[in-house]
Biopython code that builds the backbone (N, CA, C, O; Angstrom):
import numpy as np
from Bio.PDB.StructureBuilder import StructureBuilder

atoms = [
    (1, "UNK", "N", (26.520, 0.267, -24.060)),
    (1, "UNK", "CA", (27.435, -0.788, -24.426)),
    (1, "UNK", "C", (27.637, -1.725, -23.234)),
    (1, "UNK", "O", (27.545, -1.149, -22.150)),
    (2, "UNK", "N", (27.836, -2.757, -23.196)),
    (2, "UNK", "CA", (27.878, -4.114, -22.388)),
    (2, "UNK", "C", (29.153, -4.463, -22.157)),
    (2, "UNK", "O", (29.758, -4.939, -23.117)),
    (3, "UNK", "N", (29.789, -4.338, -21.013)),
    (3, "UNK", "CA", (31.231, -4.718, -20.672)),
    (3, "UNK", "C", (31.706, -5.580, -21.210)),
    (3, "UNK", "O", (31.013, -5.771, -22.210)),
    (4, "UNK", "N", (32.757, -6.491, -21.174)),
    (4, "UNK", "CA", (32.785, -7.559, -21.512)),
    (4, "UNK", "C", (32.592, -8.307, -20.719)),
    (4, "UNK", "O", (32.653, -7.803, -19.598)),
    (5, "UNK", "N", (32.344, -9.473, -20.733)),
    (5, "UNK", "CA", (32.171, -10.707, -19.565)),
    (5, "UNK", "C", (33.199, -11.222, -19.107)),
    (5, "UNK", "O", (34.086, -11.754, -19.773)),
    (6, "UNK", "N", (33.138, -11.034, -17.242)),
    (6, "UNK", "CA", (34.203, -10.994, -16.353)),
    (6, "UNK", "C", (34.939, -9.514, -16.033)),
    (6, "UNK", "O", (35.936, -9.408, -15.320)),
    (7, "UNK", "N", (34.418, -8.658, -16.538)),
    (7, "UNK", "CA", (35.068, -7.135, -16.343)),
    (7, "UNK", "C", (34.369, -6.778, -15.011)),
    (7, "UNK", "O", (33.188, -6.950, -14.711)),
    (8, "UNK", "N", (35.199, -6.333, -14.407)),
    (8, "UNK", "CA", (34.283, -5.829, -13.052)),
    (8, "UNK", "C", (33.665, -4.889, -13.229)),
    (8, "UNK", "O", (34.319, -4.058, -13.860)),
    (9, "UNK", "N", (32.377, -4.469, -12.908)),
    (9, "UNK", "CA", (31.395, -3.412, -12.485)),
    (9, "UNK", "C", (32.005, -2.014, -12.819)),
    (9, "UNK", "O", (33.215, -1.904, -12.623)),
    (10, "UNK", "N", (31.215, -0.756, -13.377)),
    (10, "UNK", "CA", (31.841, 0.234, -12.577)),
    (10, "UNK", "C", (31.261, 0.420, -11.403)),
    (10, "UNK", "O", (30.222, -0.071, -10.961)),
    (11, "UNK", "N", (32.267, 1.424, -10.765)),
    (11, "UNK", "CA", (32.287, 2.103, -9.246)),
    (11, "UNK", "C", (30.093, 2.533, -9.276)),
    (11, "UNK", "O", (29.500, 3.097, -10.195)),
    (12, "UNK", "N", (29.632, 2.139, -8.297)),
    (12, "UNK", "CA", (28.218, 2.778, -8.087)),
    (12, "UNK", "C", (27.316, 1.881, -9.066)),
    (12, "UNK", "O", (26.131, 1.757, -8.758)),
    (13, "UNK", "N", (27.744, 1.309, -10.105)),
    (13, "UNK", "CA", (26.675, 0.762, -11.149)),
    (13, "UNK", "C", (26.406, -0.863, -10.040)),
    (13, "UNK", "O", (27.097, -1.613, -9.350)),
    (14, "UNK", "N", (24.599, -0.679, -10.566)),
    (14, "UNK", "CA", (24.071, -2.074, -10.148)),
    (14, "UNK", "C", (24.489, -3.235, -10.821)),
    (14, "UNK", "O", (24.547, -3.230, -12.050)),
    (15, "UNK", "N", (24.816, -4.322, -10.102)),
    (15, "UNK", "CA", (24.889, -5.304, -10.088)),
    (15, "UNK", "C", (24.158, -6.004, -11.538)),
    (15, "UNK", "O", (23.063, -5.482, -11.747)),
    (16, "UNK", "N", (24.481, -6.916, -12.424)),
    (16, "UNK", "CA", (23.771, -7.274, -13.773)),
    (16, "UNK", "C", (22.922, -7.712, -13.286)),
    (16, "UNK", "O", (23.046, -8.175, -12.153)),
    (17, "UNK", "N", (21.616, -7.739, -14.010)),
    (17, "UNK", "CA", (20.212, -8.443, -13.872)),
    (17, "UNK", "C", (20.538, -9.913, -13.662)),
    (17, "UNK", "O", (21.238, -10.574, -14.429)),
    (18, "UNK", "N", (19.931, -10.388, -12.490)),
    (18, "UNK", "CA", (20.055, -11.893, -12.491)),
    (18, "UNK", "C", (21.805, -12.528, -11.786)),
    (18, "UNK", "O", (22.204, -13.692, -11.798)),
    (19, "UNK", "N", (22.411, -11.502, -11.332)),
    (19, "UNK", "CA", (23.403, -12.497, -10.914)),
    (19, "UNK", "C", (23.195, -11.989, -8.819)),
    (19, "UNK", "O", (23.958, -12.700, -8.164)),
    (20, "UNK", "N", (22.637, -11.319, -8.207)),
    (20, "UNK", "CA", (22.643, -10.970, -7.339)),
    (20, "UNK", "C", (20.753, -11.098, -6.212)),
    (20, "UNK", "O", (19.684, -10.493, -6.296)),
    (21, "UNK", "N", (21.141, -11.904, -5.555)),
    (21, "UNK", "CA", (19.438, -12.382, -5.043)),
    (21, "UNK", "C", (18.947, -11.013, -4.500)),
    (21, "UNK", "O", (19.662, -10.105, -4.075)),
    (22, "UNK", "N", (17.036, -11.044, -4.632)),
    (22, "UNK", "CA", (16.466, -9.640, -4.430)),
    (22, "UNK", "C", (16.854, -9.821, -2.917)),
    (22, "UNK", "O", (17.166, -8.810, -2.288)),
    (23, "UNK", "N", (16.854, -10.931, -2.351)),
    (23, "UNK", "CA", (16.968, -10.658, -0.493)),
    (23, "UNK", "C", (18.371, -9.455, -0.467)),
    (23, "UNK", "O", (18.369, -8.568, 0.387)),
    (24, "UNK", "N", (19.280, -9.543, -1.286)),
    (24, "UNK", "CA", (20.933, -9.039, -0.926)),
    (24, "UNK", "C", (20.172, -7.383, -1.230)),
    (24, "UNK", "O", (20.675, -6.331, -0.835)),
    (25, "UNK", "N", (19.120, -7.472, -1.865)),
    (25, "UNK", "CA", (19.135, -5.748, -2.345)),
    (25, "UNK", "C", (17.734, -5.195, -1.732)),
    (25, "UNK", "O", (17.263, -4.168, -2.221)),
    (26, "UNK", "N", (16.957, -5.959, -0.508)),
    (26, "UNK", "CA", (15.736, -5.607, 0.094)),
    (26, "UNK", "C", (15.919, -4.305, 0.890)),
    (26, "UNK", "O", (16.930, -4.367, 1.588)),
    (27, "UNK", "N", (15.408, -3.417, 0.973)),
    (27, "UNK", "CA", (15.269, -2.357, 2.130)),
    (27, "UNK", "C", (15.457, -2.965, 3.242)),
    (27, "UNK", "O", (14.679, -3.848, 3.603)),
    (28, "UNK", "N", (16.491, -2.607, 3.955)),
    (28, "UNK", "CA", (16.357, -2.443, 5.500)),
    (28, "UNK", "C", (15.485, -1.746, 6.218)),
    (28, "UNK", "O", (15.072, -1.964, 7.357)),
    (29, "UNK", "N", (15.204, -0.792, 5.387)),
    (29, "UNK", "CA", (14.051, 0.768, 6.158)),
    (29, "UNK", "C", (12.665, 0.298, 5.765)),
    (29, "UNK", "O", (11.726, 1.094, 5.754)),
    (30, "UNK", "N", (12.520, -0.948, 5.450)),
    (30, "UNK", "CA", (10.859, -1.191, 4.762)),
    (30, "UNK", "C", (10.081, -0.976, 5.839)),
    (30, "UNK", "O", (10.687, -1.390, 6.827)),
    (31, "UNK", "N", (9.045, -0.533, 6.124)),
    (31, "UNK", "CA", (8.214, -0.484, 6.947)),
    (31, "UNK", "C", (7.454, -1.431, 7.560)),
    (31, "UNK", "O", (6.807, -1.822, 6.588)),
    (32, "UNK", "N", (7.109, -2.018, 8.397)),
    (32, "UNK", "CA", (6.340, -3.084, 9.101)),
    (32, "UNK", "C", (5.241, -3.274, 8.255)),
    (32, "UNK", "O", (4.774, -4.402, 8.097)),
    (33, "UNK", "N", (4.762, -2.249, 7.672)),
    (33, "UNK", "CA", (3.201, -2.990, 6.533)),
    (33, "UNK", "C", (3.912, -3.201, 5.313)),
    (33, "UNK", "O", (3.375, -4.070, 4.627)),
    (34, "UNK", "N", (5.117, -2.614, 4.723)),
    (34, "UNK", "CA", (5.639, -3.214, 3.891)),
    (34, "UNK", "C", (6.250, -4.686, 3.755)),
    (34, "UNK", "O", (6.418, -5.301, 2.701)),
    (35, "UNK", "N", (6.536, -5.099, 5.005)),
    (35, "UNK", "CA", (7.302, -6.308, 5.212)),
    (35, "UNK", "C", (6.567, -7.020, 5.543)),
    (35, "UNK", "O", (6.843, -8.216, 5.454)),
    (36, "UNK", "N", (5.358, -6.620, 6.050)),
    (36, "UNK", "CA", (3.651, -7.925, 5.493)),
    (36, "UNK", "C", (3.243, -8.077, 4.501)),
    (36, "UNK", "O", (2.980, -9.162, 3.982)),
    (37, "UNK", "N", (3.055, -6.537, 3.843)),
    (37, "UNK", "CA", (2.505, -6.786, 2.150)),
    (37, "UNK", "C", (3.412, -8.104, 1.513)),
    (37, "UNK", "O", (3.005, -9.031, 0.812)),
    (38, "UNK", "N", (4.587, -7.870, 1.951)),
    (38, "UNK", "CA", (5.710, -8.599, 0.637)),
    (38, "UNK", "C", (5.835, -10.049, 1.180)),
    (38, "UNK", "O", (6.177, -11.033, 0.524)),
    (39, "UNK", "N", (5.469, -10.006, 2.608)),
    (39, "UNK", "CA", (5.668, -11.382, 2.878)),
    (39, "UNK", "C", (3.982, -11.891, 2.519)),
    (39, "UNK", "O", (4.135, -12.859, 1.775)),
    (40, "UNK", "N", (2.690, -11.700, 2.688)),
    (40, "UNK", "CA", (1.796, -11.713, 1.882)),
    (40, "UNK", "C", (1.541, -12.063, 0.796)),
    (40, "UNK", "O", (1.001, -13.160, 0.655)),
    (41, "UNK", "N", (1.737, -11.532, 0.054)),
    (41, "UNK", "CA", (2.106, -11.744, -1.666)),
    (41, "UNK", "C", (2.826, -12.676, -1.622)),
    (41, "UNK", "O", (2.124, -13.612, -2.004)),
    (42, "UNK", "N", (4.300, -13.234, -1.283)),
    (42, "UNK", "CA", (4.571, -14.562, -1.548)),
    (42, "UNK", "C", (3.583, -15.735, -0.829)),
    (42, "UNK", "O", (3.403, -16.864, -1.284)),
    (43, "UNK", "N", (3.134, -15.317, 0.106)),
    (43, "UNK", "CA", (2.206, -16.982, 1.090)),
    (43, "UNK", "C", (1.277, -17.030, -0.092)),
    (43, "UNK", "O", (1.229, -18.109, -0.681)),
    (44, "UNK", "N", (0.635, -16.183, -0.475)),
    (44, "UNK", "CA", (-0.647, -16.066, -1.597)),
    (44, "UNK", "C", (-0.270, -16.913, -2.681)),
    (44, "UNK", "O", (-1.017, -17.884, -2.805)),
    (45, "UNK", "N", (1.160, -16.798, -3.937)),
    (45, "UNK", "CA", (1.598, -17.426, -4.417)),
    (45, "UNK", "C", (1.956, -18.929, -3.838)),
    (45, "UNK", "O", (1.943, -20.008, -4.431)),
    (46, "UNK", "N", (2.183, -18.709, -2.880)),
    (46, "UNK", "CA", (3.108, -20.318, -2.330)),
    (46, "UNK", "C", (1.710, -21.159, -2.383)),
    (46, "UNK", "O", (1.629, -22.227, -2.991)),
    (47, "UNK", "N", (0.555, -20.532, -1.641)),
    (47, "UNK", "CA", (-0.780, -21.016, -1.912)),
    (47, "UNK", "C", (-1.208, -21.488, -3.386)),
    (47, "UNK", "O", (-1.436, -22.670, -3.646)),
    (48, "UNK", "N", (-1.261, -20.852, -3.958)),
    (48, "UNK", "CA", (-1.490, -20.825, -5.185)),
    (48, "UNK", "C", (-0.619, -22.301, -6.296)),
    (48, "UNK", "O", (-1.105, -23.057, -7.137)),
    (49, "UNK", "N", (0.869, -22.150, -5.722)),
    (49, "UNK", "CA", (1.236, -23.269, -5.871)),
    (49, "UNK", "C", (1.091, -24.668, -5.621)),
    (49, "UNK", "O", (1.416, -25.645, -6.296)),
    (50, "UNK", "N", (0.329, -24.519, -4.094)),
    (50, "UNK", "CA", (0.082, -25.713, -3.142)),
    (50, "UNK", "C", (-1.024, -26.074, -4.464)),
    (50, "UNK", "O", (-0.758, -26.808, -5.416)),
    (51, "UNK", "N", (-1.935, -25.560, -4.299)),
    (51, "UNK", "CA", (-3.499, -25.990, -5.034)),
    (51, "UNK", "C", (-3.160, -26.708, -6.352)),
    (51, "UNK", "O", (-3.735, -27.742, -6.691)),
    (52, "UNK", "N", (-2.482, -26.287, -6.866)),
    (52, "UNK", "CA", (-1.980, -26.138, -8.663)),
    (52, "UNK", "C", (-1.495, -28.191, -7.706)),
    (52, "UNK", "O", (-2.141, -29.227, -7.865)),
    (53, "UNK", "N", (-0.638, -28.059, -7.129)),
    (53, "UNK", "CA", (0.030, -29.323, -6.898)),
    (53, "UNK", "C", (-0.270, -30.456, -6.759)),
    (53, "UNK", "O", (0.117, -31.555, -7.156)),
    (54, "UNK", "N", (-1.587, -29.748, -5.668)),
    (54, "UNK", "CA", (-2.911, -31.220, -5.379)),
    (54, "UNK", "C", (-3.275, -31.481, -6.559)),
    (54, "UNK", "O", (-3.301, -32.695, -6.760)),
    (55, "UNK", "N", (-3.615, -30.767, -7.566)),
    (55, "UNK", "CA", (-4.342, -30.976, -8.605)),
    (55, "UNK", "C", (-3.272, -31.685, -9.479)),
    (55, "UNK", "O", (-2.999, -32.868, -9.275)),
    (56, "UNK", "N", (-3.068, -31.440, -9.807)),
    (56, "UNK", "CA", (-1.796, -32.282, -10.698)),
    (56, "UNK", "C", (-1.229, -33.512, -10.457)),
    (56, "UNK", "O", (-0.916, -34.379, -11.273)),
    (57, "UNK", "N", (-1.060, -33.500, -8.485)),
    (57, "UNK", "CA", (-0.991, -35.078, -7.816)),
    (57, "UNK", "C", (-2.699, -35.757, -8.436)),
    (57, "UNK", "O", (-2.875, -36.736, -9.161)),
    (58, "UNK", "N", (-3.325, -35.200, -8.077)),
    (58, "UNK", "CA", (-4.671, -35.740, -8.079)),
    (58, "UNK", "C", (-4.843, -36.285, -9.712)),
    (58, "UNK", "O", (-4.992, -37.427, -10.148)),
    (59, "UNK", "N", (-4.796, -35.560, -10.095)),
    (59, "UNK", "CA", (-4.877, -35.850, -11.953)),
    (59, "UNK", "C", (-3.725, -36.974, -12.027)),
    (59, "UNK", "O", (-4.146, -37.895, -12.727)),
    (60, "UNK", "N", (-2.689, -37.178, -11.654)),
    (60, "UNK", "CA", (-1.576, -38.557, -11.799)),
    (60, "UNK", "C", (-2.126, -39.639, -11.234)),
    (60, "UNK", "O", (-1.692, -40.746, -11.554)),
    (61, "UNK", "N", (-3.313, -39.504, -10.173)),
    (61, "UNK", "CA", (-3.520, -40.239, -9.718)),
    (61, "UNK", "C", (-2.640, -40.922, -8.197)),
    (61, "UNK", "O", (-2.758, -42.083, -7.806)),
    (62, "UNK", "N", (-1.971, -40.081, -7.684)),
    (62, "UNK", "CA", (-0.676, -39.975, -6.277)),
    (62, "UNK", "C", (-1.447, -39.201, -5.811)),
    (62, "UNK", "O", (-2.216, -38.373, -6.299)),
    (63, "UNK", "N", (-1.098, -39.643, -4.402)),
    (63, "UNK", "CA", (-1.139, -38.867, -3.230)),
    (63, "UNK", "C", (-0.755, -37.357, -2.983)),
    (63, "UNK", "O", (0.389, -36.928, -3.137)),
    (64, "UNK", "N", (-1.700, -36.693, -2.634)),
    (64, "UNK", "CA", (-1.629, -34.729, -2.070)),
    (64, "UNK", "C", (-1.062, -34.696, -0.903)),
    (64, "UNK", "O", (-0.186, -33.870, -0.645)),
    (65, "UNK", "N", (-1.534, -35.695, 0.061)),
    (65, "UNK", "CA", (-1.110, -35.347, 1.677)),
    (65, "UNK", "C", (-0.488, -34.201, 1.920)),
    (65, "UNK", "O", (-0.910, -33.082, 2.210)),
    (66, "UNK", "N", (1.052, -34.832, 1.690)),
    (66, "UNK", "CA", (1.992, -33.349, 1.887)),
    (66, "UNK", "C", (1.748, -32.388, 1.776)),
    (66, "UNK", "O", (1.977, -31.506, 2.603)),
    (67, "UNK", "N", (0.806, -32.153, -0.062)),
    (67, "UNK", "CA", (0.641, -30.645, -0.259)),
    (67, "UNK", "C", (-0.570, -29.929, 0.480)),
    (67, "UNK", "O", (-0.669, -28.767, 0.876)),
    (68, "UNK", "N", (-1.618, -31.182, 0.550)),
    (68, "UNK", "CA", (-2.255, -30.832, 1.509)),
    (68, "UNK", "C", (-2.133, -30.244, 2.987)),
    (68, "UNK", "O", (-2.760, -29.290, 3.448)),
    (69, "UNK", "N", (-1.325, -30.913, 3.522)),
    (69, "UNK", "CA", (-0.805, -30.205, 4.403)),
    (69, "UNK", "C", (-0.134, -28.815, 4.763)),
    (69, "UNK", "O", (-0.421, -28.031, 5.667)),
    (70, "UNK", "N", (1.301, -28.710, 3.332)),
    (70, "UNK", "CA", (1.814, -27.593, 3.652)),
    (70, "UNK", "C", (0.403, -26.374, 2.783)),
    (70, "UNK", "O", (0.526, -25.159, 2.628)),
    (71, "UNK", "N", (-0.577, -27.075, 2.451)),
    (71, "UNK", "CA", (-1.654, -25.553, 1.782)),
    (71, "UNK", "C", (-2.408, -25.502, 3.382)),
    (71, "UNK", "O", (-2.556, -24.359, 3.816)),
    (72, "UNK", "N", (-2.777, -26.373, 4.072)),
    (72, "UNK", "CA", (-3.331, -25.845, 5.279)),
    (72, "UNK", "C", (-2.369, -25.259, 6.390)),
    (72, "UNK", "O", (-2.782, -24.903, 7.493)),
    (73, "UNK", "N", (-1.063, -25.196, 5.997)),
    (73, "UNK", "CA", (-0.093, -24.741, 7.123)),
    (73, "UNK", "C", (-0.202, -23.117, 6.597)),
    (73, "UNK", "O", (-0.405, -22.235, 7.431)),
    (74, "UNK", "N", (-0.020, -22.729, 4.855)),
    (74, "UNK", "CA", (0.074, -21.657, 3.880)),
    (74, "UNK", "C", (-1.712, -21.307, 4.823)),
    (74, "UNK", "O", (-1.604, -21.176, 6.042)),
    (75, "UNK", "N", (-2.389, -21.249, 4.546)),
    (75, "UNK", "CA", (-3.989, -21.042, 4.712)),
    (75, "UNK", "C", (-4.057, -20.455, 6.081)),
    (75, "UNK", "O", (-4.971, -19.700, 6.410)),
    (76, "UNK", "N", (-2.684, -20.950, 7.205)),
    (76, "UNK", "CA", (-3.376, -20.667, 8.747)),
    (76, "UNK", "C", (-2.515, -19.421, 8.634)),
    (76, "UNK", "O", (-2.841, -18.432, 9.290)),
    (77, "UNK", "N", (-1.295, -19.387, 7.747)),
    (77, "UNK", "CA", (-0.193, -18.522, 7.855)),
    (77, "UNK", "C", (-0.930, -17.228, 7.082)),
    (77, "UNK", "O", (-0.624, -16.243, 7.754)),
    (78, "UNK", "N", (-1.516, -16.938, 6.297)),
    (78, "UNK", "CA", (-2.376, -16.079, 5.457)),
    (78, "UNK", "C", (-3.293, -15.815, 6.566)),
    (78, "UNK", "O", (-3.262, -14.657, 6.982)),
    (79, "UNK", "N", (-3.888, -16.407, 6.989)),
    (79, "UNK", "CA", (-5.179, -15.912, 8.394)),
    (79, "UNK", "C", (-4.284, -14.996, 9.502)),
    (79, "UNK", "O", (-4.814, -13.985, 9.964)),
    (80, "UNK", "N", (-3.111, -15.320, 9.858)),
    (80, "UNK", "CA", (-2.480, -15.076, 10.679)),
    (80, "UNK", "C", (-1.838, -13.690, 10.106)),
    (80, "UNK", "O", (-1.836, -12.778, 10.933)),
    (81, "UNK", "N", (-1.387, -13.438, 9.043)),
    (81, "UNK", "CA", (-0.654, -12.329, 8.414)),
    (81, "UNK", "C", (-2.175, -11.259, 8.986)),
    (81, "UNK", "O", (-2.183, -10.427, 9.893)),
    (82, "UNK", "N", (-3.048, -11.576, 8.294)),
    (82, "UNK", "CA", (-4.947, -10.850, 8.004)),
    (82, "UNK", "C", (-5.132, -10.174, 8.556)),
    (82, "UNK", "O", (-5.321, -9.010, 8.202)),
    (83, "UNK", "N", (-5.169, -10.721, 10.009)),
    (83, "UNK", "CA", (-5.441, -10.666, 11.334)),
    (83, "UNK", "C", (-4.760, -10.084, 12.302)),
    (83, "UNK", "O", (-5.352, -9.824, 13.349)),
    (84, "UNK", "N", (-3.416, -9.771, 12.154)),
    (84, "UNK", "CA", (-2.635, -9.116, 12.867)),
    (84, "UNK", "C", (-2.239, -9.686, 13.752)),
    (84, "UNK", "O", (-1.797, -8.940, 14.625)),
    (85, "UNK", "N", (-2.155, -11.090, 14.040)),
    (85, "UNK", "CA", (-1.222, -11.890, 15.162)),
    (85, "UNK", "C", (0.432, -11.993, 14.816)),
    (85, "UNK", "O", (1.359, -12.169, 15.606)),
    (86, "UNK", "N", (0.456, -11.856, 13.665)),
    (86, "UNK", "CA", (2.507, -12.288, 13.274)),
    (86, "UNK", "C", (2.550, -10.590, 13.310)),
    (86, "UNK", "O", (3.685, -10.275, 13.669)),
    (87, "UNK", "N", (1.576, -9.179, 13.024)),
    (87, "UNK", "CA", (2.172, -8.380, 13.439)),
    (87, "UNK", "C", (3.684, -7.722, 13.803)),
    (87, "UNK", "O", (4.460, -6.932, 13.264)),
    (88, "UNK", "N", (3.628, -8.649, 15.235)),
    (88, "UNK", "CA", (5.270, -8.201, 15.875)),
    (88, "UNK", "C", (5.943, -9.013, 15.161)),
    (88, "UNK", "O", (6.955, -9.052, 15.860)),
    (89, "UNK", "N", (6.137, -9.624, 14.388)),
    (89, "UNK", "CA", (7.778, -10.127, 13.849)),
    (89, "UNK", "C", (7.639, -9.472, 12.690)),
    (89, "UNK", "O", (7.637, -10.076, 11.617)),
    (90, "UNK", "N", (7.510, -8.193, 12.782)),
    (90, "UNK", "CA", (7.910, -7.550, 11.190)),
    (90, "UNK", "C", (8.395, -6.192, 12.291)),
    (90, "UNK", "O", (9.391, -5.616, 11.853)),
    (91, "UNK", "N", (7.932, -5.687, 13.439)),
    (91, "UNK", "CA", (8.250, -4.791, 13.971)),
    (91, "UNK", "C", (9.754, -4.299, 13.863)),
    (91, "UNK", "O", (10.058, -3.136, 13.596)),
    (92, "UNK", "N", (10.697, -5.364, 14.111)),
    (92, "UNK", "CA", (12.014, -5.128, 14.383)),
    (92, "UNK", "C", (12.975, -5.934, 13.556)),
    (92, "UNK", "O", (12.562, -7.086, 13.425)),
    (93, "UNK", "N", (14.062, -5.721, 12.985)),
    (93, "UNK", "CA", (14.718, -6.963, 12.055)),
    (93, "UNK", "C", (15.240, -7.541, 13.329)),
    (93, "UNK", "O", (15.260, -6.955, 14.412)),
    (94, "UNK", "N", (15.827, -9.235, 12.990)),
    (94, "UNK", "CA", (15.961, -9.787, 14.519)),
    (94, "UNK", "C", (17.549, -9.254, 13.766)),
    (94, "UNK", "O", (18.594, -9.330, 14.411)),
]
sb = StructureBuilder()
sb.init_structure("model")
sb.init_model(0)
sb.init_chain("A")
sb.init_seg("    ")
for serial, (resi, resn, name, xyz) in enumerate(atoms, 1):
    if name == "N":
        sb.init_residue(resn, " ", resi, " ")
    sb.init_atom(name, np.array(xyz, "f"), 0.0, 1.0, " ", f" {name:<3s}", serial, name[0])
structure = sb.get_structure()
């Protein structure tokens, strides 16, 4: 059964779907390859978006630049995840 709306929570129950951001409920204890995988998977998407964007500028017939740009900034940031240079900033939360 479904509370009513505006009833507070019970004690221990999660938060309703959709009113609380995944950052507020991320592991603190994630592991350093976990906190690449996940940051990974979004650059991949964000990529994925860039491309979709040019194309769509391009098909309107407007200018990519920008997206061009932020897909070659996404592209060096993905090489860099790969490769193990950003490595240390997953080591420690700042």
């Amino acid at each position: 059964m479904t509370p009513p709306k505006g009833a507070p929570p019970s004690p221990g129950a999660p938060p309703p779907v959709g009113t609380q951001p995944l950052f507020a409920a991320a592991d603190p204890d994630a592991t350093p390859a976990q906190r690449i995988a996940a940051v990974h998977a979004f650059t991949r998407r964000c990529r994925a978006w860039a491309v979709d964007a040019i194309a769509r500028r391009r098909e309107e017939g407007r200018a990519a630049d920008d997206w061009e740009l932020y897909l070659r900034f996404t592209e060096h940031t993905l090489e860099e995840l790969e490769n193990g240079t950003l490595d240390h900033w997953f080591v420690e939360n700042p």
